[in-house]
N, C-alpha and C positions, 0 to 999 in steps of 0.2 A: 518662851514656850507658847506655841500657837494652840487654840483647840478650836478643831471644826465640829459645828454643830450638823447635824444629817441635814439635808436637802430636804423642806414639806414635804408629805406625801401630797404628791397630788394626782394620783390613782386612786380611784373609788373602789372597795374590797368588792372582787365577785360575786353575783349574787345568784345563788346556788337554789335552783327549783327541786325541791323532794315532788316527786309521784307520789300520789296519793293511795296509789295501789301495795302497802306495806314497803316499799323502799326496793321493788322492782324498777330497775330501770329498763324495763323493754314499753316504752312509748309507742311502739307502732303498732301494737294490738287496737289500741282501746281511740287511738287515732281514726286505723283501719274500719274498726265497727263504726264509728261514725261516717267515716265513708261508706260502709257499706249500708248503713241505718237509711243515709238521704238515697243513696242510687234506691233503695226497693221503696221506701216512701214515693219518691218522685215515679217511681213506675206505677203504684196503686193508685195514685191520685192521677195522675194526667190519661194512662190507659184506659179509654171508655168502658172495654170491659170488667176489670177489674175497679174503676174508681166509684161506681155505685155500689160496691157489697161491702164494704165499710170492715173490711180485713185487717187487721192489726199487726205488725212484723216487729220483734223486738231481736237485736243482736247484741249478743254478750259473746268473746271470743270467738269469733267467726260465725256463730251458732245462730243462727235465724230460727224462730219461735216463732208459728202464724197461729191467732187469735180471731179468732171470728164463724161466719155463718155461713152456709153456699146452698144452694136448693140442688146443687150433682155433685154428683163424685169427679166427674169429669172438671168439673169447675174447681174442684177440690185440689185435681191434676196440675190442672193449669195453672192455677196460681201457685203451687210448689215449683212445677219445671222454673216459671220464669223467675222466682226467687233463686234457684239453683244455676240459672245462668250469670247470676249477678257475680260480677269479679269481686273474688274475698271471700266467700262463703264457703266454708268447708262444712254443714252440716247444716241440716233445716229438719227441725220438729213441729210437723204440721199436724198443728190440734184444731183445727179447721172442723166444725160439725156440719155437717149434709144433712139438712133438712126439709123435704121436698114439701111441695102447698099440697 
């Protein structure tokens, strides 16, 4: 009577990443907002017009939320349209205050 013994494993068991987002696996939301976090970062900081008024953009779910101060409404404008151009952005809550000298 022969007895084989199994072959080592020598595969290392998967190693299985949970989201942190309750055990949703849609990854490309929270990926996306970070992409879309650096594109409107990278536009207030390098655009001379926008990179002196010290505007704040936070994106959770597509949703852009601008923070900050503007001396016009037009400027208030502005900085909304070019967040709204941003690819990924389905939604912008401009809480942007206009307050003129």
């Amino acid at each position: 009577m022969i007895i084989q013994q199994p072959a080592p494993a020598t595969q290392q068991a998967p190693i299985i990443i949970q989201s942190p987002s309750g055990g949703t696996s849609d990854t490309s939301a929270s990926n996306n907002d970070a992409t879309v976090q650096m594109a409107i970062d990278k536009q207030l900081t390098e655009d001379p017009t926008f990179s002196t008024l010290g505007i704040t953009a936070t994106v959770m779910n597509a949703k852009v939320t601008l923070l900050g101060t503007v001396k016009t409404e037009a400027m208030k404008n502005q900085v909304e349209k070019m967040v709204r151009k941003t690819k990924g952005v389905k939604e912008v809550d401009n809480q942007i205050s206009v307050i003129a000298d």
